[in-house]
VOTORKE-688465 format. One record per residue: residue number from 0; chain; x, y, z of N, C-alpha, C in turn. Coordinates in pm, whole numbers, padded with zeros to 5 digits. Example, Ala and Ser with C-alpha at 12.3 -4.5 7.8 and 13.67 -1.06 7.14 Angstrom:
// VOTORKE-688465
+-----+-----+--------+--------+--------+--------+--------+--------+--------+--------+--------+
: seq : mol :    n.x :    n.y :    n.z :   ca.x :   ca.y :   ca.z :    c.x :    c.y :    c.z :
+-----+-----+--------+--------+--------+--------+--------+--------+--------+--------+--------+
:   0 :   A :  01319 : -00569 :  00780 :  01230 : -00450 :  00780 :  01320 : -00330 :  00780 :
:   1 :   A :  01285 : -00225 :  00708 :  01367 : -00106 :  00714 :  01290 :  00003 :  00787 :
+-----+-----+--------+--------+--------+--------+--------+--------+--------+--------+--------+
// end
This chain:
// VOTORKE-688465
+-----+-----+--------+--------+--------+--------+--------+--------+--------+--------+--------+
: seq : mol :    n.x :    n.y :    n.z :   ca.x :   ca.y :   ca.z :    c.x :    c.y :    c.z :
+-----+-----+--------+--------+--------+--------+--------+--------+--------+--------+--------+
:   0 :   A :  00085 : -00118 :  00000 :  00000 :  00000 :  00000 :  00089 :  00124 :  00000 :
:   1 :   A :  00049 :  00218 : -00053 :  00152 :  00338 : -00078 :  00131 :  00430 :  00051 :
:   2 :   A :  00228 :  00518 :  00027 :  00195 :  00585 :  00181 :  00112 :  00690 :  00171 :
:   3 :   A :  00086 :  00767 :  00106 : -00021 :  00840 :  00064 : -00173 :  00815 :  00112 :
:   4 :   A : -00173 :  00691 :  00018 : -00370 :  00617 :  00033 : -00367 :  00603 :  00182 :
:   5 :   A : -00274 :  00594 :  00255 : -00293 :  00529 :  00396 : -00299 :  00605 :  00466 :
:   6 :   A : -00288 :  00777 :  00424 : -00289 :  00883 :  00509 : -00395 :  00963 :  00512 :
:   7 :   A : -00485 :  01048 :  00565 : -00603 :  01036 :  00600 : -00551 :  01199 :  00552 :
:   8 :   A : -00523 :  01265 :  00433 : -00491 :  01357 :  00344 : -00586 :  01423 :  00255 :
:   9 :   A : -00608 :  01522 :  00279 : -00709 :  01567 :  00177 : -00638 :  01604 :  00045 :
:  10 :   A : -00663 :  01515 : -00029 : -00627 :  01530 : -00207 : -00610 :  01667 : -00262 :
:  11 :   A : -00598 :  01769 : -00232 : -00624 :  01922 : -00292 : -00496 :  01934 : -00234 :
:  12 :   A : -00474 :  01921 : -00076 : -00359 :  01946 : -00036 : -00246 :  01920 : -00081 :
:  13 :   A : -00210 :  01758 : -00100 : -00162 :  01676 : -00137 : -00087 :  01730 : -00341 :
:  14 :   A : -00187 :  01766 : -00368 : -00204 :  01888 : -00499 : -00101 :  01976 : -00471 :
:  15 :   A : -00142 :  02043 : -00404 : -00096 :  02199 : -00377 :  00104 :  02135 : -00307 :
:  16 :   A :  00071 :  02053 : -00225 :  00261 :  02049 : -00179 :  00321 :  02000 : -00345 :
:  17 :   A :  00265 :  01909 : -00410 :  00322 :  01837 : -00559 :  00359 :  01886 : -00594 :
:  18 :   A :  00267 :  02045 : -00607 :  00310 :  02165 : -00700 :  00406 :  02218 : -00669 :
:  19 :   A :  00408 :  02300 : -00544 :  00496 :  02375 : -00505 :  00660 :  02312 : -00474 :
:  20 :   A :  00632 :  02195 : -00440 :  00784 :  02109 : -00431 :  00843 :  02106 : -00624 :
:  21 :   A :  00750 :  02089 : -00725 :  00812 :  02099 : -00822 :  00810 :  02230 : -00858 :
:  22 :   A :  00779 :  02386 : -00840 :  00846 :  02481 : -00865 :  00952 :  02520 : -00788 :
:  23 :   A :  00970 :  02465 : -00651 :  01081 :  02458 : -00607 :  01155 :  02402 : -00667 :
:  24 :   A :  01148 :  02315 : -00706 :  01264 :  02211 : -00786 :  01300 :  02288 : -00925 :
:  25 :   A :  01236 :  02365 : -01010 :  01260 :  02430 : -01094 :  01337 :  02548 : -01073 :
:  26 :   A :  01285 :  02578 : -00994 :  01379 :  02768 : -00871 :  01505 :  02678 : -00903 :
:  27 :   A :  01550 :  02582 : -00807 :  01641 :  02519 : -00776 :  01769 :  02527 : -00903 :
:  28 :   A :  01708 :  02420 : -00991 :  01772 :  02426 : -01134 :  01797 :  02541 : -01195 :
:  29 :   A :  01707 :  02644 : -01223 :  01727 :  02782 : -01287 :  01843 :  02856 : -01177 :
:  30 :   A :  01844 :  02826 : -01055 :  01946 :  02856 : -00975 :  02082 :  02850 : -01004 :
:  31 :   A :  02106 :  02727 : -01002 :  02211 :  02638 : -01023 :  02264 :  02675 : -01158 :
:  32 :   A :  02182 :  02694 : -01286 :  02236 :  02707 : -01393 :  02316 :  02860 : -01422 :
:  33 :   A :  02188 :  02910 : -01350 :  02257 :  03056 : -01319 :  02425 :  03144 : -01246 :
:  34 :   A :  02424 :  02984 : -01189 :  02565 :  02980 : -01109 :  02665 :  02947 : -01165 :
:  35 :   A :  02637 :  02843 : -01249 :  02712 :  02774 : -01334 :  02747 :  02883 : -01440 :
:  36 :   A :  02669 :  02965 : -01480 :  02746 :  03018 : -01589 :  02766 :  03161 : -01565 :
:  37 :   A :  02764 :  03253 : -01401 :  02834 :  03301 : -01370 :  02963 :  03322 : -01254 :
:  38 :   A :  02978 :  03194 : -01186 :  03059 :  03144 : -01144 :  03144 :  03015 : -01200 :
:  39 :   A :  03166 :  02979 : -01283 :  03201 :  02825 : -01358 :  03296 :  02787 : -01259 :
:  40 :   A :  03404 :  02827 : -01229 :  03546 :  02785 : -01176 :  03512 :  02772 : -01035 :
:  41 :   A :  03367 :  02833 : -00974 :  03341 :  02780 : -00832 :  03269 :  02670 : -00828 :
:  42 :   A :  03204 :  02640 : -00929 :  03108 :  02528 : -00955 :  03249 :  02417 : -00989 :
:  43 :   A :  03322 :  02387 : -01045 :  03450 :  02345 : -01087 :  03507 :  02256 : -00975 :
:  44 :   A :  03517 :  02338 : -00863 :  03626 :  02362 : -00759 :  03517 :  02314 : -00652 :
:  45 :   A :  03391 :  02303 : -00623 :  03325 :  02237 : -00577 :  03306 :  02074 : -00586 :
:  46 :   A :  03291 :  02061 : -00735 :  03289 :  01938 : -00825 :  03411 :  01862 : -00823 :
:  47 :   A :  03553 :  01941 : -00828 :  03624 :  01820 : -00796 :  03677 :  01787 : -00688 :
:  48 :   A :  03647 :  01891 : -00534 :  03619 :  01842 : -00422 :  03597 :  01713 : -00393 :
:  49 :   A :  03423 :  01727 : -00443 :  03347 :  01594 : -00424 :  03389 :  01488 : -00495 :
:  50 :   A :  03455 :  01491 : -00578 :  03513 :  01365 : -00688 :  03626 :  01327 : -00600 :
:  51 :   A :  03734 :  01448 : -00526 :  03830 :  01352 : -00473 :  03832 :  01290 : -00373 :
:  52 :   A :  03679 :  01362 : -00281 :  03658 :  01324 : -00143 :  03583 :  01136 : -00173 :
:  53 :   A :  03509 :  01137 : -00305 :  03449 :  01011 : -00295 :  03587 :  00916 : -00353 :
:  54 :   A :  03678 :  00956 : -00410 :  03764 :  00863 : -00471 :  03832 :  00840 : -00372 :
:  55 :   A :  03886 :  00893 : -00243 :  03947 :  00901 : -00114 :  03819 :  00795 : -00053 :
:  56 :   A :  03731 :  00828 : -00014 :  03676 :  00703 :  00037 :  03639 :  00597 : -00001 :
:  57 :   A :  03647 :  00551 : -00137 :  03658 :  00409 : -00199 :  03795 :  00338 : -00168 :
:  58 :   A :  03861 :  00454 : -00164 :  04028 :  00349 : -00104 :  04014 :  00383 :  00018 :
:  59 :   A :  03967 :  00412 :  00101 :  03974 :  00404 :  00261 :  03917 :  00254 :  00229 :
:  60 :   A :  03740 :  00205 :  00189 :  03673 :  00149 :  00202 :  03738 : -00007 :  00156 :
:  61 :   A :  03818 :  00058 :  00018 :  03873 : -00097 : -00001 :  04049 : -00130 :  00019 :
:  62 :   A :  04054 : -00069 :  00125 :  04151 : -00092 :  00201 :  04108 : -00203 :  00354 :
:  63 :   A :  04012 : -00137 :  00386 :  03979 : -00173 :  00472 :  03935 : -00335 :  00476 :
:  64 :   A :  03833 : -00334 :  00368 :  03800 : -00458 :  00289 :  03919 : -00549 :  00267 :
:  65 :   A :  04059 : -00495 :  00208 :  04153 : -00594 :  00166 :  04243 : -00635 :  00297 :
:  66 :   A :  04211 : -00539 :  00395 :  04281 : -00530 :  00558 :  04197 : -00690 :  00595 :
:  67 :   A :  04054 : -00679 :  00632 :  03941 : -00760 :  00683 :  03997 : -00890 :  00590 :
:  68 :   A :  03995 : -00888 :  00478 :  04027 : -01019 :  00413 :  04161 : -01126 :  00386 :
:  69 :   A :  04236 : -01003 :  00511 :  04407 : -01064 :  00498 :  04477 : -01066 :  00406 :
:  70 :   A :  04466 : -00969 :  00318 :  04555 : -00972 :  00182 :  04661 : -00829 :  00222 :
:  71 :   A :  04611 : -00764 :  00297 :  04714 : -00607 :  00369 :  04769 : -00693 :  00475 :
:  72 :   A :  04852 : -00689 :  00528 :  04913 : -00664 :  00679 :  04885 : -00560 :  00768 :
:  73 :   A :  04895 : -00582 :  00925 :  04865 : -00460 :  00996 :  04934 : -00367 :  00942 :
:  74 :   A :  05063 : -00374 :  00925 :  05154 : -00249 :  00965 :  05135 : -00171 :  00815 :
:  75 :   A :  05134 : -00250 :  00710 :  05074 : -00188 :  00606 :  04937 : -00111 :  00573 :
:  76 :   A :  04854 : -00193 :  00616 :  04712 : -00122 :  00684 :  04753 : -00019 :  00753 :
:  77 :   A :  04792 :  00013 :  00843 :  04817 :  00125 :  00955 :  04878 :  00256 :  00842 :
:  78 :   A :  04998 :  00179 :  00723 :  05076 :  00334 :  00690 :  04978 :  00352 :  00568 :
:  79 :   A :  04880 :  00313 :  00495 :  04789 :  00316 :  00387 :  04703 :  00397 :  00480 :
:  80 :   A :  04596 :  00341 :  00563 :  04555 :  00453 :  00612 :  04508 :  00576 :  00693 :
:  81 :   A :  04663 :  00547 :  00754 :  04735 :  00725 :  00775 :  04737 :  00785 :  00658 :
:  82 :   A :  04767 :  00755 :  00514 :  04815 :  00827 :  00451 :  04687 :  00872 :  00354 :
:  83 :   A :  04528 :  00807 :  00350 :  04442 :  00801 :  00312 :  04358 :  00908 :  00393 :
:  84 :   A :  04393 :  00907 :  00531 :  04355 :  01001 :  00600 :  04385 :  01142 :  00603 :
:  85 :   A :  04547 :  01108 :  00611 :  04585 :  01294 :  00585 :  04544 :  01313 :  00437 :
:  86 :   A :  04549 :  01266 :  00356 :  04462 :  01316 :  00213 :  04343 :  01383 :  00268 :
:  87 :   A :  04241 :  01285 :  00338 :  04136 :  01380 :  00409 :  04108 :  01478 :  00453 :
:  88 :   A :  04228 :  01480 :  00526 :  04213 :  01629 :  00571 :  04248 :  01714 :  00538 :
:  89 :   A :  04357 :  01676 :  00421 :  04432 :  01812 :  00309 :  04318 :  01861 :  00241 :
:  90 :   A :  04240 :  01784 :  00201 :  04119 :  01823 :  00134 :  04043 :  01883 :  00189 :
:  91 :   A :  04015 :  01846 :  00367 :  03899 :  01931 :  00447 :  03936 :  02064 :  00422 :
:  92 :   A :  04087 :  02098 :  00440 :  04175 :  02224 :  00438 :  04206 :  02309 :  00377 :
:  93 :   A :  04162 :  02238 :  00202 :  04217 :  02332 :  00101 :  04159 :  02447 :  00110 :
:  94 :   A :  04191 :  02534 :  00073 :  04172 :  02692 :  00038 :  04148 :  02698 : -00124 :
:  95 :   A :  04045 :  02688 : -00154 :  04009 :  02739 : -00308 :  04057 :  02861 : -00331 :
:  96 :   A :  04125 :  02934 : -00442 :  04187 :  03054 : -00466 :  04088 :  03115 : -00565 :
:  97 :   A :  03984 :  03230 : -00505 :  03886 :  03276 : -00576 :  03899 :  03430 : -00535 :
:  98 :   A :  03839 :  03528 : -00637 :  03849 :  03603 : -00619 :  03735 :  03660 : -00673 :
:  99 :   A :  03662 :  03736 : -00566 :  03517 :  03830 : -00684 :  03526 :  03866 : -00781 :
: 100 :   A :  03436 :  03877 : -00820 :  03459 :  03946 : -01010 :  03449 :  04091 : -00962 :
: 101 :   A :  03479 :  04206 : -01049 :  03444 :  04296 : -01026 :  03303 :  04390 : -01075 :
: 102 :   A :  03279 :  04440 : -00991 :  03160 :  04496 : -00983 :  03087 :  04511 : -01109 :
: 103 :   A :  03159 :  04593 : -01157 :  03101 :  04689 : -01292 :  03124 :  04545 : -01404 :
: 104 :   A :  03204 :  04505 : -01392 :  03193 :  04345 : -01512 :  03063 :  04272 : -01469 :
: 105 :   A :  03036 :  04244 : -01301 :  02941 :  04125 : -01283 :  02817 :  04220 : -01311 :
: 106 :   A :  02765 :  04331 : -01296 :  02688 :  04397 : -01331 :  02622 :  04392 : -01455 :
: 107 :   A :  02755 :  04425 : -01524 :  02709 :  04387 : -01703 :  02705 :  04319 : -01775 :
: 108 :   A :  02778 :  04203 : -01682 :  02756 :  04051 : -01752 :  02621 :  03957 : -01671 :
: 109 :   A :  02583 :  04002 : -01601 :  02444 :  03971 : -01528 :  02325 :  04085 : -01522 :
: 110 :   A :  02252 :  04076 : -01659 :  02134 :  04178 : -01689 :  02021 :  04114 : -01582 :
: 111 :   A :  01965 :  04218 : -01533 :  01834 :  04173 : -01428 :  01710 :  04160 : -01473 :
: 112 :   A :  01748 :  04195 : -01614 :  01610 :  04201 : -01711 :  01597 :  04135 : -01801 :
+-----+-----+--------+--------+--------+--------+--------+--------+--------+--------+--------+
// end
């Protein structure tokens, strides 16, 4: 049974959040695109954050995995990941090198109309 039918919801309502969660979701996107193509290099620098933070935790994960299955040694386990870790945190740490645009450029390269 779906969770909906089972909720004692008046259908209009139910309407009205559908809607508004998908013009939110549209805000959202028109947002985002908007960012994207006047910030690119922060959108960039976000994106490969997250690419190195998930590629850093697939080798934590299958380290760990090859640790559990006896194919690592402790002491090898131990210097893999220490060294998987401080990656971690070089990354928590980085400093993105950004700088505002200037005024009178972002002005005229972003019409409000």
């Amino acid at each position: 049974m779906h969770l909906l039918e089972s909720l004692p919801v008046n259908k209009n309502a139910i309407k009205a959040i559908a809607e508004e969660l998908q013009n939110d979701i549209t805000k959202a996107e028109t947002h985002l695109n908007e960012l994207h193509a006047n910030f690119p290099e922060v959108l960039r620098a976000i994106q490969t954050r997250r690419a190195s933070y998930a590629v850093l935790m697939h080798m934590k994960e299958h380290l760990e995995h090859t640790h559990s299955s006896g194919l690592v040694d402790d002491t090898e386990y131990k210097r893999l990941n220490a060294d998987v870790k401080n990656r971690l945190v070089s990354l928590e740490n980085f400093v993105f090198d950004w700088t505002a645009p200037n005024m009178r450029n972002f002005v005229t390269d972003s019409p409000l109309f």
